[in-house]
N, C-alpha and C positions, 0 to 999 in steps of 0.2 A: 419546322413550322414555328412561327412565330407569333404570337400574341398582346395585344397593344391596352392597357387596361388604365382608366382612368378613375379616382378616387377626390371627393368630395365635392365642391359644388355644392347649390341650395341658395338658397333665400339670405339676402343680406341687404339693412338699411344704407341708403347712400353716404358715403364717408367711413363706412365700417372696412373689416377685412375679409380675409377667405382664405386659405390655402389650398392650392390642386397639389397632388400627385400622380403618378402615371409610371405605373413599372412595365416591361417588357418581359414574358415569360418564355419559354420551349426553349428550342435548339442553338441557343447565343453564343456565337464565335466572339461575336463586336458588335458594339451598336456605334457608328459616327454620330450623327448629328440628330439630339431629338430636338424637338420642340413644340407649341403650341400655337395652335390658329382657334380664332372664332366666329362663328355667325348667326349674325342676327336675323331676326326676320325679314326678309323681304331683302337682304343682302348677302353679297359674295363671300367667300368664307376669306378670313386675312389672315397672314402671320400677327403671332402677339408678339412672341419672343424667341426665339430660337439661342442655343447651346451646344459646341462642338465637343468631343470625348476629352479636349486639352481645357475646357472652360471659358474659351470666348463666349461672348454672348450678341445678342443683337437682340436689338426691339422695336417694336412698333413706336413711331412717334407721340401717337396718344396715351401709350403707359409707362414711356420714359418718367422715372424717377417716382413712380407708384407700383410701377410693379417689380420683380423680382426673380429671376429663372436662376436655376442652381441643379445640380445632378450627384450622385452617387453612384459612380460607376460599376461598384463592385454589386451593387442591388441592380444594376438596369435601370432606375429612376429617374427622374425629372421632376421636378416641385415647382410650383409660378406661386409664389407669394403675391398677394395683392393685396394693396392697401390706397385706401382714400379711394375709395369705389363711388363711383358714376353711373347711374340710370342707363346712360348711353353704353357702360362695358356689359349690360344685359345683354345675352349670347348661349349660344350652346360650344363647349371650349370643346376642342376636339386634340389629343396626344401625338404627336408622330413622329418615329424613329427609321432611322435609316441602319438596316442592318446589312453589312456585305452589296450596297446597290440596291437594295431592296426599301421601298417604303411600305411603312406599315403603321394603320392607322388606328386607333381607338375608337368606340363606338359614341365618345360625346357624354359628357356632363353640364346641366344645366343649370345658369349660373344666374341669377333674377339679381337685381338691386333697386330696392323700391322699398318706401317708404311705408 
């Protein structure tokens, strides 16, 4: 059993920062690829950034060069740095790791930016 758990989120002025992290707990052989998706109200949920266990990354075109994905593998982690925050990245960010074929998700941290 596996467990997907997401840490920080909250309230932040637009142009400010934030960091998430997001560890993976139980029975971990291997995690391949975590990453992060978010959504908004009234919208689909999207990749933000995604992170393979070698450290490619990929990103959504809207948080190219303000945001930031990085991992710790030996913790199970994943962390999205973000900075120069935008009204419009208000969302509930959601963790999720591929472990063995498996996905597995986080329950969502919510993430406001508003003046």
């Amino acid at each position: 059993q596996v467990q997907v758990v997401e840490f920080g989120g909250g309230l932040v002025q637009p142009g400010g920062s934030l960091r998430l992290s997001c560890t993976a707990f139980g029975s971990i052989f291997s995690i391949n690829d975590m990453g992060w998706y978010r959504q908004a109200p009234g919208k689909q949920r999207e990749l933000v950034a995604s992170i393979t266990s070698g450290g490619s990354t990929n990103y959504a075109d809207s948080v190219k060069g303000r945001f930031t994905i990085s991992r710790d593998n030996a913790k199970n982690t994943v962390y999205l740095q973000m900075n120069s925050l935008k009204p419009e990245d208000t969302a509930v960010y959601y963790c999720n790791a591929d472990h063995r074929g498996w996905e597995y998700w986080g329950q969502g941290t919510h993430v406001t930016v508003s003046s």
